[in-house]
C-alpha positions in Angstrom: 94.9 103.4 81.7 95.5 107.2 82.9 93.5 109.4 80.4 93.9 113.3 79.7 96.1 113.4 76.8 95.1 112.2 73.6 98.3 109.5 71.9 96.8 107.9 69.0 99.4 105.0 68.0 100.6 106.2 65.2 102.1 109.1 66.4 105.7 109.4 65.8 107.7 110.8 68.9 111.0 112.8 68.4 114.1 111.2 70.4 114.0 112.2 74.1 115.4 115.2 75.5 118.0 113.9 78.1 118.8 116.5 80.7 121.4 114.2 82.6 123.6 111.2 82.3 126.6 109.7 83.5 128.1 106.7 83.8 125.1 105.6 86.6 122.4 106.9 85.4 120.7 108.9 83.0 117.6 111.5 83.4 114.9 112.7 80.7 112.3 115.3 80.2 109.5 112.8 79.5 106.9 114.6 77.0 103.0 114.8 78.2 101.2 111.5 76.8 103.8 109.0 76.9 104.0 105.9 79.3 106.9 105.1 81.1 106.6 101.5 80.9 104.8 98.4 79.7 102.0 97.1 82.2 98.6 95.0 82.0 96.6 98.3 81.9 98.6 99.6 78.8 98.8 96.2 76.3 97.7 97.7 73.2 100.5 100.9 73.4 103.7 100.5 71.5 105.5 103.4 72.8 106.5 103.2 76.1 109.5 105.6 77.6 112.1 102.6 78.9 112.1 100.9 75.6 112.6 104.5 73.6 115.2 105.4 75.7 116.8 101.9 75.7 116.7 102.0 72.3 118.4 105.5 71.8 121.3 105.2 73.8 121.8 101.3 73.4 122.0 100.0 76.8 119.2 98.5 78.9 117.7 101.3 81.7 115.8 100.6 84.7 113.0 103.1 85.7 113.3 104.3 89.1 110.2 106.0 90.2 106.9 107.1 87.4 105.3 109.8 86.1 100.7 109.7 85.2 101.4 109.4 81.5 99.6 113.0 80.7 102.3 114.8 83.2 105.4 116.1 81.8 108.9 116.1 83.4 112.2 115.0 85.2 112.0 111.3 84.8 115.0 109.5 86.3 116.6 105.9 85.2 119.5 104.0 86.5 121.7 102.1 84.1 122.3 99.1 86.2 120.4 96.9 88.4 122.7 97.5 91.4 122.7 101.2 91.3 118.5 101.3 91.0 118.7 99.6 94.4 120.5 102.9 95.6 118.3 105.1 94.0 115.2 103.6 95.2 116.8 103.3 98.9 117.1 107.3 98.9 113.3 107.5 97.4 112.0 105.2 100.1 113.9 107.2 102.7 112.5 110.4 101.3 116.0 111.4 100.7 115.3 113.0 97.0 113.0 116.3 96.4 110.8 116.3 94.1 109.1 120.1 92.2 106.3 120.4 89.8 104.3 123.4 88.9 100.4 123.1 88.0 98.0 125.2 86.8 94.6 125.3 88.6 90.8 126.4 88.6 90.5 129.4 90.9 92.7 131.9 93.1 94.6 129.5 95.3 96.6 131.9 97.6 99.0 131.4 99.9 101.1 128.7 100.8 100.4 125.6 103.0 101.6 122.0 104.0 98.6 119.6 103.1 97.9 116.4 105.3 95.6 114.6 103.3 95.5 110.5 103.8 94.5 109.0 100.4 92.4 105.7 99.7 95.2 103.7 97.6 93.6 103.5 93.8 92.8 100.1 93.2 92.3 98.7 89.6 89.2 96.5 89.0 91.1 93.7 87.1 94.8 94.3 87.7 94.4 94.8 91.8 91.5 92.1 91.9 93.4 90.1 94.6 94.6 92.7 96.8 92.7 94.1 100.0 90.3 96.7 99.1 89.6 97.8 102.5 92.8 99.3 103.2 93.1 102.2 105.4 93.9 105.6 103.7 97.5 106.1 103.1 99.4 109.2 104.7 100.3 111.8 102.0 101.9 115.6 102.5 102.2 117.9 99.7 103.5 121.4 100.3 102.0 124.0 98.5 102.1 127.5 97.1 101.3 130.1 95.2 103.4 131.6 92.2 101.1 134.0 90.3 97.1 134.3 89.5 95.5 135.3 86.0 91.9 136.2 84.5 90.8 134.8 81.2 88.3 137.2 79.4 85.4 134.4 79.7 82.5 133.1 82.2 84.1 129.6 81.4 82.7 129.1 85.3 80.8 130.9 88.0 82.5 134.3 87.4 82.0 137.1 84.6 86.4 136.2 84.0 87.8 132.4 84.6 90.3 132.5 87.0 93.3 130.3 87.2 96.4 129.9 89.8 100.3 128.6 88.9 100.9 126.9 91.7 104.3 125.4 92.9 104.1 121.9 94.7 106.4 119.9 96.9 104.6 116.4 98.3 106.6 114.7 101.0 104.9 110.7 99.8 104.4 109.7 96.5 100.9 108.0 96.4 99.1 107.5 93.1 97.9 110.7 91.8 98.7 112.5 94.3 98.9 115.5 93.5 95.5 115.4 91.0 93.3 114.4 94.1 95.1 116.4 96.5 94.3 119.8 94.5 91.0 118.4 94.0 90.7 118.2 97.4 91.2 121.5 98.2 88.7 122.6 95.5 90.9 123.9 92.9 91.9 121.3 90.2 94.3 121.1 88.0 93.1 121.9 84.5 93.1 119.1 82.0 92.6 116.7 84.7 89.7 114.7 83.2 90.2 112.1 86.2 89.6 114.3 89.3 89.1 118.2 87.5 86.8 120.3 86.3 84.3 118.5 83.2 83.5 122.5 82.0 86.7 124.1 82.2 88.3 121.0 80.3 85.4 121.2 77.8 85.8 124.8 77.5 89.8 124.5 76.5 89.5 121.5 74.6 87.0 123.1 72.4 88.8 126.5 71.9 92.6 125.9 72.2 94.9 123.0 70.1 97.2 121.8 73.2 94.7 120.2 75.6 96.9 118.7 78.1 97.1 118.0 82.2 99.2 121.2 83.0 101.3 119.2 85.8 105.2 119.5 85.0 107.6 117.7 87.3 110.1 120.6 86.7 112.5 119.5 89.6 114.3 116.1 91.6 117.0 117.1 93.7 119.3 114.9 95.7 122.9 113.2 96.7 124.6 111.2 94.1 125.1 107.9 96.0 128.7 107.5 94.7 130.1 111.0 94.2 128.5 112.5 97.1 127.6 115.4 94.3 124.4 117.5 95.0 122.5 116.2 91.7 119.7 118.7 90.3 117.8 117.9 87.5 115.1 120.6 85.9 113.1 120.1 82.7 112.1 122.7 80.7 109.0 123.1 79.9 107.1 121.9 76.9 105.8 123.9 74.0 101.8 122.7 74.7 102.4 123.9 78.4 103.8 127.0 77.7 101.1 127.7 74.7 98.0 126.9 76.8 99.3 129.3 80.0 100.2 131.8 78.1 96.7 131.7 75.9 95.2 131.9 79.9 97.0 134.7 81.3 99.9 133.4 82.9 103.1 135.0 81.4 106.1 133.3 83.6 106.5 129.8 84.4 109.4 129.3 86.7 111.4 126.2 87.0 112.6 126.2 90.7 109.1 124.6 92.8 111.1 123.5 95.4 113.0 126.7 96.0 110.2 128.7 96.0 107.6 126.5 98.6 110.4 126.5 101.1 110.8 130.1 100.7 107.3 130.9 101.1 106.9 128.0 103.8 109.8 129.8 105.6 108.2 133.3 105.3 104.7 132.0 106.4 105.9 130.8 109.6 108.2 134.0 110.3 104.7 135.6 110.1 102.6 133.3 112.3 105.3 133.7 114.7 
């Protein structure tokens, strides 16, 4: 079960925020903390993001691709089972764009196009049947760097904690991703208590209300199988984001990830060249 925001069950969620809908499908801001749907991992929640939204605007919905429960964001559904089909072809054939923004341990400067191959997550009881010596599965996230910010404490190895707001673009969509791939490159994302940073979670947890995974899918972009329409969906951002980063420096939080990596991709390679 993904862990990193506290959900005890008998909290009582507000009615989701739905950023898009038509007669096709229908698109939510999904808060931090919830699931998206039932599974074996998750038998004792009661909340669950298909059945609220089901329930709210009274017509079955079919979830076409997930969010880790403790990341916010664009969270997209298709209101019948032919039309998911479509939706899920363009995700398979990379055809939709995808934009989050994180905030990370560190200066992480720059921008970049990570090629990291990842070990598919296996689950002890649910995955006990399938092959746990698969080879590492290809995954590309592009990268960069919005703004950087000191905290006024030696929360780490420095006299100020420093943090980056990064913009990310990945290219696959393997489990966790973007958590491990950040990891990787040695700056977590804070309130990752899977694959972060144990003192600067403790630290935050300890002195600030809104602990929470600061990962925001802000952004999915792509063709609208029947109309042909350029669909773009944002999500604004939640309160418990925007309290935590501003309590740690960061003052602006744009919504536009996918503008602004191929910008600074762009620029990068004008540069090189």
């Amino acid at each position: 079960m993904e862990t990193g925001v506290s959900t005890p069950e008998e909290i009582q969620w507000p009615p989701l925020e739905i950023i898009y809908q038509d007669e096709f499908m229908v698109a939510i801001n999904k808060p931090a903390g919830l699931l998206v749907h039932k599974s074996y991992l998750a038998r004792k929640e009661k909340h669950f993001a298909m059945i609220m939204l089901r329930d709210q605007i009274g017509q079955y919905v079919y979830p076409i691709h997930r969010l880790d429960r403790p990341t916010s964001g664009v969270l997209l559904f298709a209101l019948s089972s032919d039309f998911a089909r479509e939706l899920n072809l363009l995700f398979s054939e990379r055809r939709v764009e995808k934009g989050y923004v994180a905030l990370v341990r560190g200066y992480l400067h720059g921008c970049d196009r990570l090629d990291y191959s990842l070990k598919e997550i296996l689950d002890k009881i649910a995955d006990k049947d399938a092959d746990q010596d698969k080879e590492p599965q290809s995954a590309i996230t592009d990268w960069a760097n919005i703004s950087t910010c000191e905290y006024p404490e030696p929360i780490g190895s420095f006299a100020a904690a420093r943090y980056s707001l990064v913009a990310l673009a990945p290219q696959t969509g393997r489990k966790h991703q973007l958590r491990r791939h950040l990891a990787h490159l040695r700056h977590p994302i804070i309130g990752d208590t899977t694959h972060g940073d144990g003192k600067q979670n403790k630290y935050i947890k300890q002195h600030f209300s809104d602990m929470r995974l600061m990962l925001h899918a802000a952004q999915l972009t792509f063709e609208h199988p029947h109309s042909g329409q350029q669909i773009r969906l944002t999500a604004s951002l939640p309160n418990d984001f925007i309290k935590l980063t501003q309590s740690l420096g960061v003052t602006d939080v744009p919504l536009n990830p996918i503008e602004h990596v191929a910008a600074q991709l762009d620029l990068n390679q004008v540069q090189i060249t």
